[in-house]
Structure formats: C-alpha cells, structure tokens
KEDRENNU-582988 format. One record per residue (C-alpha): residue in one letter; x, y, z. Coordinates in nm, 4 decimals, padded with zeros to 6 digits. Layout:
KEDRENNU-582988
type A, x X, y Y, z Z
...
***
This chain:
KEDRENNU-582988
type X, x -02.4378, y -02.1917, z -00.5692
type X, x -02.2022, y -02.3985, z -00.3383
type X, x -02.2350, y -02.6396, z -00.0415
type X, x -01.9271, y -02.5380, z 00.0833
type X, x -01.6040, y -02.4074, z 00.0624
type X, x -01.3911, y -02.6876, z -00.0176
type X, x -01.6087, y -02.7088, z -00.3453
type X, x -01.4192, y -02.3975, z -00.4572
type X, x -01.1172, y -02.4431, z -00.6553
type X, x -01.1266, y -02.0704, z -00.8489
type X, x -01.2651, y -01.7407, z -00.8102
type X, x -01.3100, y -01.5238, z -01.1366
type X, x -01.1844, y -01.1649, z -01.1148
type X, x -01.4737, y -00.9621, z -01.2799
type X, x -01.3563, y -00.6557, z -01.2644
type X, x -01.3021, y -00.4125, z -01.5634
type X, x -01.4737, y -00.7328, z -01.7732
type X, x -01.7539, y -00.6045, z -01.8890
type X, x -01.6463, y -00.5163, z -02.2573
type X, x -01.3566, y -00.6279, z -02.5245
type X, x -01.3156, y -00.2494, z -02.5606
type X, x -01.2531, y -00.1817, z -02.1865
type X, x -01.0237, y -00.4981, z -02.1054
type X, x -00.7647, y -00.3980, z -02.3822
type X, x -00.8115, y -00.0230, z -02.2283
type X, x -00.7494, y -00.1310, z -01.8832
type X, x -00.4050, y -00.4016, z -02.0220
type X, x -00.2671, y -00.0454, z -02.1706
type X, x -00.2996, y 00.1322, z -01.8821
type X, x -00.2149, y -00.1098, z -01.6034
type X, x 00.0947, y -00.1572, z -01.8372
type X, x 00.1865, y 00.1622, z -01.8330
type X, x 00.1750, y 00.2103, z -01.4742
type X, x 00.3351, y -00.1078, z -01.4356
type X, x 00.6471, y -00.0261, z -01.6502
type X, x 00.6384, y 00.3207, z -01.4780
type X, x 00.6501, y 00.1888, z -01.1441
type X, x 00.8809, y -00.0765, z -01.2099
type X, x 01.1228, y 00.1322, z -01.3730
type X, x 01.1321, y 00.4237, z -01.0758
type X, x 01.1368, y 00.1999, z -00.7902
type X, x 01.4216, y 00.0215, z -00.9153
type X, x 01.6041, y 00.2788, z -00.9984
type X, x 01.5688, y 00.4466, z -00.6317
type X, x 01.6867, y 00.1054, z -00.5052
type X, x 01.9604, y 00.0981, z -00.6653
type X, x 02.0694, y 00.4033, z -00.6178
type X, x 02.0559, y 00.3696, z -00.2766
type X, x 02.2308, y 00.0518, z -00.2554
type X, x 02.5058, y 00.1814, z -00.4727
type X, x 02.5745, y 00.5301, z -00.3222
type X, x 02.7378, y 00.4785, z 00.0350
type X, x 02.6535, y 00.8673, z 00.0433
type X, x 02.2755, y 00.7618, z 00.0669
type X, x 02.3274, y 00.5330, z 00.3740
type X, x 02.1425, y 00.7474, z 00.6588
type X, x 01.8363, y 00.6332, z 00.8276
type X, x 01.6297, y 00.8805, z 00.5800
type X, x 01.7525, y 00.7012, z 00.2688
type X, x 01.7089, y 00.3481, z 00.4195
type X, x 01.3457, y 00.4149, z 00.5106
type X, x 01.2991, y 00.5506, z 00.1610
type X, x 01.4639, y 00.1792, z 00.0194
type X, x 01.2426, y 00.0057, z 00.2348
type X, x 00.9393, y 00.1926, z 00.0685
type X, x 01.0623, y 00.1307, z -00.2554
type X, x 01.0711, y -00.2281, z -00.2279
type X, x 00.7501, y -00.2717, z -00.0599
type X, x 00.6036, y -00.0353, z -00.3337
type X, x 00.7617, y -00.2846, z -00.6187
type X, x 00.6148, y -00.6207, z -00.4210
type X, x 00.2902, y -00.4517, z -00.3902
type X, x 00.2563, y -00.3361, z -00.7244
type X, x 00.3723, y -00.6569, z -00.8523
type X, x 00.1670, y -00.8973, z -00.6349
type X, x -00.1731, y -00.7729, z -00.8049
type X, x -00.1260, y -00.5782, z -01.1723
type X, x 00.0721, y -00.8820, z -01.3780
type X, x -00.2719, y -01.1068, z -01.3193
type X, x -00.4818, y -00.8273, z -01.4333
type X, x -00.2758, y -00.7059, z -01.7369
type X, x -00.2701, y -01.0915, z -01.8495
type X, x -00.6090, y -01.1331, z -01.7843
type X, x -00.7028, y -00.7949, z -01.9600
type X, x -00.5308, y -00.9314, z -02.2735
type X, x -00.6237, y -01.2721, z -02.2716
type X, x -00.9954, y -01.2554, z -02.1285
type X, x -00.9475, y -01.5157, z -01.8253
type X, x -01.0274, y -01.4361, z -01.5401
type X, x -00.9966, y -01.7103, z -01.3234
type X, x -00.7375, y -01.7505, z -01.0421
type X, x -00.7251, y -02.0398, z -00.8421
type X, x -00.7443, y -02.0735, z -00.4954
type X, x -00.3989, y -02.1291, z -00.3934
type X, x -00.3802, y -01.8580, z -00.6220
type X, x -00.6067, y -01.6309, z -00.4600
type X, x -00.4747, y -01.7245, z -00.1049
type X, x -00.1234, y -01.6245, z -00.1696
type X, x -00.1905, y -01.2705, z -00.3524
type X, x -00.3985, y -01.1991, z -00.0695
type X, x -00.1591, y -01.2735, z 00.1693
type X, x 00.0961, y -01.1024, z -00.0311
type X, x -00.0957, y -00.7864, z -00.0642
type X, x -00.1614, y -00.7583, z 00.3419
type X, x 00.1736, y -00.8461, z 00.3941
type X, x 00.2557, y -00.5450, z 00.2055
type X, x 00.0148, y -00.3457, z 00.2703
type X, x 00.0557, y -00.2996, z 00.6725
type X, x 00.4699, y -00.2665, z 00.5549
type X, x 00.4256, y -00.0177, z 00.3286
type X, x 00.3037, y 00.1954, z 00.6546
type X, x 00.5931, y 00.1630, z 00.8459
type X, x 00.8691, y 00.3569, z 00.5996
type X, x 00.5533, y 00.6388, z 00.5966
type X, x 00.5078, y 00.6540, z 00.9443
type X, x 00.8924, y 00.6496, z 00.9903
type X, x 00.9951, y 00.8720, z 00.6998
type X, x 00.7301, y 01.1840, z 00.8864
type X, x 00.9360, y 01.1017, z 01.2174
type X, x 01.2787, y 01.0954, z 01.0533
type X, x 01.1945, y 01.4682, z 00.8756
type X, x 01.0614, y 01.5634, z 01.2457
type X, x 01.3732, y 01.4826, z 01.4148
type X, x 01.5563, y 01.5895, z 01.1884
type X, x 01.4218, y 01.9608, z 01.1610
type X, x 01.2570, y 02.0212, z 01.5176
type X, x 01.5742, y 01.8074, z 01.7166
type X, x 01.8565, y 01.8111, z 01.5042
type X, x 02.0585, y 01.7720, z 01.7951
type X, x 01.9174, y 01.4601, z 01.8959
type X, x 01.9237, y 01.2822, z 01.5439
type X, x 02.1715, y 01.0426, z 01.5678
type X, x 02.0428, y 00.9260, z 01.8657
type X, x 01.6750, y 00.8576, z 01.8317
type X, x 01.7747, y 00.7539, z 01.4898
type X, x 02.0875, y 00.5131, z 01.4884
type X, x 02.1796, y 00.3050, z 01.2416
type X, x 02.0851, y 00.0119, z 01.4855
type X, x 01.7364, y 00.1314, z 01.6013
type X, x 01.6385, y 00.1638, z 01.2410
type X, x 01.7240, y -00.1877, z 01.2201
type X, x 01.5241, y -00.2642, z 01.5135
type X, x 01.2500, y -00.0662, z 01.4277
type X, x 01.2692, y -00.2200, z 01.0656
type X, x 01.2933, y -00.6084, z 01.1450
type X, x 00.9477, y -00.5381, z 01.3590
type X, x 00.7705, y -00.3989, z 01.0813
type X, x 00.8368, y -00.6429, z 00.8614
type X, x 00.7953, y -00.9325, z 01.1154
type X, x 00.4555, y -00.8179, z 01.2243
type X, x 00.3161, y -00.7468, z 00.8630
type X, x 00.4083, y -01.0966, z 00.8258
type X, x 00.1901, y -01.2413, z 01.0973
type X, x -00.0521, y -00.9978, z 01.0346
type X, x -00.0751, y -01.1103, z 00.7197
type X, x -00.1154, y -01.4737, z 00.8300
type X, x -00.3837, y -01.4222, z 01.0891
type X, x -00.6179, y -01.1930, z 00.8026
type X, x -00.5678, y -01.4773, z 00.5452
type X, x -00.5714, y -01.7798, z 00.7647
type X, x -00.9026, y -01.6365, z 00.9058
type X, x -01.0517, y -01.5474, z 00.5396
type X, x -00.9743, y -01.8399, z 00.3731
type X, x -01.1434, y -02.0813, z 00.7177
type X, x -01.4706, y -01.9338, z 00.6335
type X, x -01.7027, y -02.1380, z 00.3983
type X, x -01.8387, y -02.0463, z 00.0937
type X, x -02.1532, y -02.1074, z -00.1325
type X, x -02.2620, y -01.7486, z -00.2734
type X, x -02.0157, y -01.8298, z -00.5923
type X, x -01.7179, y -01.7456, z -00.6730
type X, x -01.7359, y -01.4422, z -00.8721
type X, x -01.5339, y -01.1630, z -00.7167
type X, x -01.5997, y -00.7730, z -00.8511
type X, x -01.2243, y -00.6923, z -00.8162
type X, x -00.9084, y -00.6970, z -01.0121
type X, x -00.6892, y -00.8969, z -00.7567
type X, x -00.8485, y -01.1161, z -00.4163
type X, x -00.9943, y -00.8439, z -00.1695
type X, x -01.0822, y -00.9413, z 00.1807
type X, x -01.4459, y -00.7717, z 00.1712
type X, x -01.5230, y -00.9445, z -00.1905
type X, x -01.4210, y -01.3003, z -00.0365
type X, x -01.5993, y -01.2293, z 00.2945
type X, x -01.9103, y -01.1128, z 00.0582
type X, x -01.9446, y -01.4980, z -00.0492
type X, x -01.8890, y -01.6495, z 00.2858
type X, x -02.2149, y -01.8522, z 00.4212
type X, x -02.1808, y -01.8292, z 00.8197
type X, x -02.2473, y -01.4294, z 00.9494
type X, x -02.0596, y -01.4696, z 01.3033
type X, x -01.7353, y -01.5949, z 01.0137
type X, x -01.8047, y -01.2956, z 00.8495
type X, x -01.8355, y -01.0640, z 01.1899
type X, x -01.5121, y -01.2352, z 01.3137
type X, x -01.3030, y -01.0943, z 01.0242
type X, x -01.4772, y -00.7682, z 01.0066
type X, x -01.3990, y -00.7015, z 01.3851
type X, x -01.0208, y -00.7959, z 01.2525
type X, x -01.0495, y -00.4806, z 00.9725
type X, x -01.1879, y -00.2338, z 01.2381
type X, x -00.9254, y -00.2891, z 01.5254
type X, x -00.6313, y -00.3000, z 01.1543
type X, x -00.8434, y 00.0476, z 01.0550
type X, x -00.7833, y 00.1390, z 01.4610
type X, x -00.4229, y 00.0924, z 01.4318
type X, x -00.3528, y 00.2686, z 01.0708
type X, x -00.5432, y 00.5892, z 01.2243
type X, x -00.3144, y 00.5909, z 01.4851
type X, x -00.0276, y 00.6059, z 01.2813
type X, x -00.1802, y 00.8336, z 01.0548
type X, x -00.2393, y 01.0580, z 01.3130
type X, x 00.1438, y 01.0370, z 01.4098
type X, x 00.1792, y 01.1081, z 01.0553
type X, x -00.0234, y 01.4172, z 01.0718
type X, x 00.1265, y 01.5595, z 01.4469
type X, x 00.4789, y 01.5158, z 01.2864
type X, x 00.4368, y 01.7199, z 00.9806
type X, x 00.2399, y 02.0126, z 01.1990
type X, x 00.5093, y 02.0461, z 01.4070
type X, x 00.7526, y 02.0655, z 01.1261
type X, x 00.5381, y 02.3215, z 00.9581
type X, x 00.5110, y 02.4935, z 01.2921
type X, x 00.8949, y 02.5074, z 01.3163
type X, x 00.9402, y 02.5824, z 00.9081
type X, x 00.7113, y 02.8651, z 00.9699
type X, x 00.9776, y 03.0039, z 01.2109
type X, x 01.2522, y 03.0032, z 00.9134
type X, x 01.3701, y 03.3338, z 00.8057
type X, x 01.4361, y 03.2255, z 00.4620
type X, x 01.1101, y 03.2077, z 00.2256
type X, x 01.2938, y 02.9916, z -00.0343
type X, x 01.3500, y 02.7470, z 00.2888
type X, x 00.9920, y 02.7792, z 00.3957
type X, x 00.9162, y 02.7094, z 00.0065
type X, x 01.1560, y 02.4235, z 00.0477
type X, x 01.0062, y 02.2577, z 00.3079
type X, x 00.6547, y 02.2926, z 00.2069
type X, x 00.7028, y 02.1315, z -00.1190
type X, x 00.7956, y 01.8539, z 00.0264
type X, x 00.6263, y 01.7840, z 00.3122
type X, x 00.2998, y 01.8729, z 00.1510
type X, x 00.2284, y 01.5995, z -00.1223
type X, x 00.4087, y 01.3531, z 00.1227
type X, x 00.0941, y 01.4440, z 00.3473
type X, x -00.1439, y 01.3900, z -00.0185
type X, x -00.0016, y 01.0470, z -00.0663
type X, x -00.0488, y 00.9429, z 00.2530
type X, x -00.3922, y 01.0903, z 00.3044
type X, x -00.5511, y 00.9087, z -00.0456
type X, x -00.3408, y 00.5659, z 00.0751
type X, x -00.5310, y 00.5712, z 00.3855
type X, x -00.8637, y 00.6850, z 00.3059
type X, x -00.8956, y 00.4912, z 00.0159
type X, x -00.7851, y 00.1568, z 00.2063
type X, x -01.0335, y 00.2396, z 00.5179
type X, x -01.3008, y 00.3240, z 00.2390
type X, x -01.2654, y -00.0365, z 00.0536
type X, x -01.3149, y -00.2221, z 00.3759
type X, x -01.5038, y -00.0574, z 00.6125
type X, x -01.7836, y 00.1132, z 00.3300
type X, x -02.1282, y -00.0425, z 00.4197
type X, x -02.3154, y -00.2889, z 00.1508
type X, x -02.5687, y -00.0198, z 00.0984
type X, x -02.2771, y 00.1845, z -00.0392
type X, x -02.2156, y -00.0279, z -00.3974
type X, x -02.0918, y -00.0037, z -00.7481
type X, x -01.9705, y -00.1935, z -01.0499
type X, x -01.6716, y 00.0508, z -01.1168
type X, x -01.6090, y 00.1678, z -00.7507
type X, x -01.4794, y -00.1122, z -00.5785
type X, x -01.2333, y -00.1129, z -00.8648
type X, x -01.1552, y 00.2459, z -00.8721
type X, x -01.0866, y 00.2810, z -00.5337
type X, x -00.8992, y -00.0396, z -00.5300
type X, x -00.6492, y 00.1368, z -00.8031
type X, x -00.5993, y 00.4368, z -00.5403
type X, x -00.4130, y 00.2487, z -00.3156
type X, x -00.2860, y -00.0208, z -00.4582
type X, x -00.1775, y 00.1186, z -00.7751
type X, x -00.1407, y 00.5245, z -00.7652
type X, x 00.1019, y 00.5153, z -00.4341
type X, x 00.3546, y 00.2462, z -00.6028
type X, x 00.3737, y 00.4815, z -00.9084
type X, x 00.4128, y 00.8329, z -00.8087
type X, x 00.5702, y 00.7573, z -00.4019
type X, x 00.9097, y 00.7543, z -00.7109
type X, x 00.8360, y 01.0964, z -00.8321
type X, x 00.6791, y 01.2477, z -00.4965
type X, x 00.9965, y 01.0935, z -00.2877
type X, x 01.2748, y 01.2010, z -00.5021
type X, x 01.1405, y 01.5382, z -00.7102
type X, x 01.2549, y 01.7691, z -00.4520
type X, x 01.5850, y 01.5489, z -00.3459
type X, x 01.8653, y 01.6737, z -00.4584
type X, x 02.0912, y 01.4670, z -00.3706
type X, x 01.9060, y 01.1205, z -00.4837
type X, x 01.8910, y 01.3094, z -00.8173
type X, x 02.2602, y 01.3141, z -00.8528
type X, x 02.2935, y 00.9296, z -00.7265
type X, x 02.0255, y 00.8957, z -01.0026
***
C-alpha cells in the first residue's frame, strides 16, 4: 500500500506473467506480429511516398493510417516482447506516462484516416463529380493537420488528468502496456476517478459519432453498388468495403469495451485479450485488408 502518489516510481505490467511457459509464448507471438506489422506498414509507406501515381487524397489517407498503425504498434509491443523474454516487468513512471500518452495520441489519430478513408470511397462512388472538390489536395491537408493537432491535446488532457490523481492501491497493473482504467483502478480519491471516467464517456460519445459516419457512408455506397449492372463490380465493391467495415467495427468495440466495461465485469486474461484487439490486430492486418483488393498499390508494391 501507498500514501500517495508521488511514492510511486514504477508500475509492474502483470499481464501474460503468470507462467515461464506463457511469457516465452506470448515474446513469439507478439514478435511475430510485430515483424509482420512492421514489415507491411512500411512497405505501404513507402510505396506511397515513392509512386507520384499514388498521390490522391485516397492514398494519402491510407499513408497517414499506416504511420499511425506503425507508432501505435510500436509504442506498446517492444516493452512487452522484452519483458516476455527477460521476466521484468517493471516500467517506470516517466515510462508509463509517455506510452500512455503515446498510445492516446494515436489512438484518437488512427480514427481520422478511417473516418476519412469511408468518406473518400463515398465521394468517390455516390459524387464522382464532386471529388476534386470536397476532396482537394489542400482540404486534406486541412482536414489532416486537425486530426493530428487535436489527438495531440487530447492526448495531453487524458494523461495530464490520469497521472494528477494519487495513488496508494499499488502499483501492479493487469495489462501489457499503461491503460487508463488499470491506472485509474489504483487511484485513492473517487470524484479523481469520476473526473476521468466522465472524460472516456464524452471520448466514447465522440468515436460513436464517427463510427456512425463510418457506417452511413458505406450504406450509401452499398445502396449505390447495388445499382451497378456489373456483378463482378458489385463483387468488387463488396470485397472491399466489407472487411473495411470488420476492422473498424472490432477497433471500436473492443476500445469502448476496455474502458467503459463495469468492475463487476473482470478477468485475468480479458483485459489483455481485448487489449490485443485493438491495439495489436488493426496495426497488423489494416496492411493486408487496405491493399488485398488494390490493384494498383500492388503494382507500386
């Protein structure tokens, strides 16, 4: 127990720790995703930095996704793989502070290119006339330099209010990187803890609404695909629009799940679990589901 929180100086990352056996199972696999991300993320980025044939607002959304994927990824799997393999699980608090920031800052980015990338295939198929001018090269700059400056202060205003609140329940967090609802779980003051939970519901407020964009834009491109004459361009469009609707749907479920399920709901291996959903799964197979069905980044590729 603690008197306070300037008594803390680490938190130990518990997760996946409860056996030899499963840490060196969970280093192979969080390698392997790792590598696998790393490896397709890059390779979209530099394909679409390279190929001046790729430089439409589609592409650039898609680059912006692809480097948020690779900082997210990044920000929380190296400390677990090395921890995995070298049983130690401590991370210290500047430590702790800056993934966390990290991870919201990328977090609330990452929704921007998916929010964008469902408008872009909107415009694209139910206006096409209108295209160049909803989606000019300088309102995707706009529209980019505002997603990235207010995931930054968002991020500031979640961590700067996390890290205020004392702590003296321990420091033993039940995660594989520093979650807000883990941290909060140790805090000592309830009206600390209420102030930051009130922050998650109006952050859960605003990712609905986008999701829900999300989900109008892609109904009214199935509505118009429907009208195609061709099936192989119905087929087309399905396949692509459908498991961009998937990844979405898991990213934001599983993110709303983590930190707005009630205590009652609680398990060793699902706060981890569902942790891996979205900060792991998207960063790996956004690549595959992003570029399987793209002709044209193939051939850059």
């Amino acid at each position: 127990q603690m008197s306070n929180g300037s008594s803390v100086t680490q938190f130990l990352l518990l997760a996946f720790a409860d056996r030899r056996e499963l840490q060196l199972l969970t280093f192979w696999l969080f390698l392997g995703i790792y590598l696998a991300a790393l490896l397709g993320n890059s390779l979209i980025i530099t394909a679409l930095a390279c190929d001046h044939r790729l430089h439409t607002p589609m592409y650039f959304f898609l680059l912006n996704l692809s480097l948020v994927d690779l900082g997210s990824i990044s920000t929380t799997l190296p400390k677990a793989i090395a921890g995995s393999l070298w049983d130690n699980r401590a991370i210290s608090y500047t430590g702790c502070s800056a993934q966390l920031f990290m991870l919201v800052f990328l977090v609330v980015a990452e929704y921007f290119p998916l929010t964008v990338m469902a408008y872009d295939r909107y415009v694209a198929i139910c206006k096409p006339l209108h295209y160049r001018t909803l989606l000019g090269s300088i309102a995707c700059v706009h529209m980019a330099a505002a997603a990235w400056g207010s995931a930054f202060l968002y991020a500031v205003l979640h961590t700067a209010n996390t890290f205020s609140i004392p702590i003296c329940r321990g420091n033993a967090i039940n995660q594989f990187f520093c979650e807000i609802p883990h941290i909060l779980k140790l805090s000592c003051s309830d009206s600390d803890y209420l102030r930051e939970v009130g922050l998650i519901v109006v952050s859960a407020c605003l990712a609905l609404w986008c999701f829900l964009f999300i989900v109008v834009s892609y109904v009214r491109i199935m509505r118009a695909v429907l009208r195609i004459p061709s099936e192989q361009g119905r087929h087309k469009a399905f396949s692509t629009c459908l498991p961009h609707m998937v990844v979405v749907s898991l990213y934001v479920s599983t993110i709303m799940f983590a930190h707005l399920k009630p205590p009652s709901i609680s398990s060793p291996f699902l706060a981890p679990v569902v942790a891996v959903l979205y900060s792991v799964v998207p960063p790996a197979v956004n690549p595959l589901i992003y570029s399987m069905r793209n002709q044209e980044l193939k051939d850059a590729l």
